[in-house]
N, C-alpha and C positions, 0 to 999 in steps of 0.2 A: 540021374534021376531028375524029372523036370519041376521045374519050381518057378510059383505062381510071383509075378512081380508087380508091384503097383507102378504104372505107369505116366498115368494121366486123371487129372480131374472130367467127367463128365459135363460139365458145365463149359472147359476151355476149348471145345474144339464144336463146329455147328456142322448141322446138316449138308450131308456131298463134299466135307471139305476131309482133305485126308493131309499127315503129319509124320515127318521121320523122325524114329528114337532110336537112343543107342539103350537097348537092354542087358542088363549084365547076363553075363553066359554066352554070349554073342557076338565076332568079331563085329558083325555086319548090321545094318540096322534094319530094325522092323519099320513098316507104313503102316500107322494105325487110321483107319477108317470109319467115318460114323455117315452112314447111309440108312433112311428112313427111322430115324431112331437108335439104330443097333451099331454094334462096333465091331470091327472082320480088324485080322494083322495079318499081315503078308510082309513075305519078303520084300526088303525095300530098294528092288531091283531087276529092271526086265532081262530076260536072260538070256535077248539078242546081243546088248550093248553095254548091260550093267546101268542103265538111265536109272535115274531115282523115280519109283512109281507115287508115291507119295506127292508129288509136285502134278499128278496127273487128273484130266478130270473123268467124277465118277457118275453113273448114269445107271440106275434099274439093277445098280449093283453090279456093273462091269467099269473098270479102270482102265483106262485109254492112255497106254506111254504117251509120255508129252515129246519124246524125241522122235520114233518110228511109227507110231499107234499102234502097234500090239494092243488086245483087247484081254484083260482077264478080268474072270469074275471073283471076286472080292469073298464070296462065300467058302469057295470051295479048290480058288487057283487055277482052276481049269484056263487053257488058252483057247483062245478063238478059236474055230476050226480050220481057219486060212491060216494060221500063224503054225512053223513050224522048230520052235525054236523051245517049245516043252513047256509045261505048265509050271507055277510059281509053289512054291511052300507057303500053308499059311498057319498061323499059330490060335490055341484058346484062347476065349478073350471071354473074361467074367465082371459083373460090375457088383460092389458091394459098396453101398450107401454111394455117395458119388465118385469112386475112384477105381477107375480103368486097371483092372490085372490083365496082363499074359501072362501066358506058360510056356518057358521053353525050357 
């Protein structure tokens, strides 16, 4: 059953910049992302090479591996449509008063 975690403060992370966390339930860590405002979690790993996508940068809502450039989009995981290596997981992300929940 999935359950909501507090994460992150609102305030700690700025605009385009994205963050790895170990959330419990999870061997693996999520990338949490704040682009135009909003906050998207995805897998925190492109699924050419395992790269941390979190360390990558984000643009119009697509995240660019900092190792290979794989392109995904941060809303929904989808991969670019030249990249053939499959599209990423992404998780709920809720904000109550200033602090960051997922659901996994």
């Amino acid at each position: 059953m999935p359950v909501w975690h507090p994460v992150f403060k609102t305030s700690d992370i700025v605009d385009g910049q994205g963050i790895s966390l170990n959330v419990p339930g999870r061997r693996k860590p999520v990338a949490l992302f704040r682009w135009a405002g909003q906050f998207f979690a995805v897998n925190d790993e492109c699924p050419h090479a395992n790269a941390p996508l979190s360390g990558g940068k984000v643009s119009d809502f697509i995240v660019t591996c900092p190792s290979h450039g794989a392109k995904f989009d941060i809303r929904n995981g989808k991969s670019d449509k030249d990249f053939f290596y499959g599209d990423i997981k992404t998780f709920p992300v809720k904000i109550e008063g200033d602090t960051v929940y997922i659901e996994v």
